[in-house]
C-alpha positions in Angstrom: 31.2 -6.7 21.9 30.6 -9.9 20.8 29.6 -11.5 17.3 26.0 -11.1 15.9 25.5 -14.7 15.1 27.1 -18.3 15.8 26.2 -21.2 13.7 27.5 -24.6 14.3 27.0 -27.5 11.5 27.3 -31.0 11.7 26.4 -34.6 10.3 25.4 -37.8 11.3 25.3 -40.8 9.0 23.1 -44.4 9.5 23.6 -47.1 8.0 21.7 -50.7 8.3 21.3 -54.3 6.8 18.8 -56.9 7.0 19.2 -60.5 6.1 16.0 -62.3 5.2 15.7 -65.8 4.2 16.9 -65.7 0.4 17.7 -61.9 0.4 20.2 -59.3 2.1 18.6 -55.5 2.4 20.9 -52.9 3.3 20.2 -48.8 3.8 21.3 -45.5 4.9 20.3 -41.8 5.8 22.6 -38.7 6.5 21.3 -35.8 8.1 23.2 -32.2 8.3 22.1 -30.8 11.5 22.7 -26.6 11.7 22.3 -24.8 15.2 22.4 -21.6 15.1 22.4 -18.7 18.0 21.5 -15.2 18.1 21.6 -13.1 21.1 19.5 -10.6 21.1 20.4 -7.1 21.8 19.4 -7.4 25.9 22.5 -10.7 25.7 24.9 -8.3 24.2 24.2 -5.6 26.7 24.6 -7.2 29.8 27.5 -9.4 28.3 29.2 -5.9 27.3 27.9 -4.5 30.8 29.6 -7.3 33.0 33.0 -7.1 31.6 33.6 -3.3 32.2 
């Protein structure tokens, strides 16, 4: 028996700068990145299955 669903959550931050002639440009992004995993019932059978 094993769980119905794993979800694993993470986020990456960028940052960056320019320098121009007379000015200084800077920026940045985050992104939240979610995996997430089902197995479908065929998974939980031979998982159950293999460890009796």
């Amino acid at each position: 028996m094993g769980p119905r669903e794993i979800e694993v959550k993470f986020g990456i931050k960028v940052t960056g700068t320019a320098n121009w002639l007379v000015a200084k440009a800077a920026t940045e992004g985050n992104f939240e990145i979610t995996l997430t995993w089902q197995p479908d019932s065929a998974d939980r059978k031979s998982d159950h299955s293999s460890a009796t």
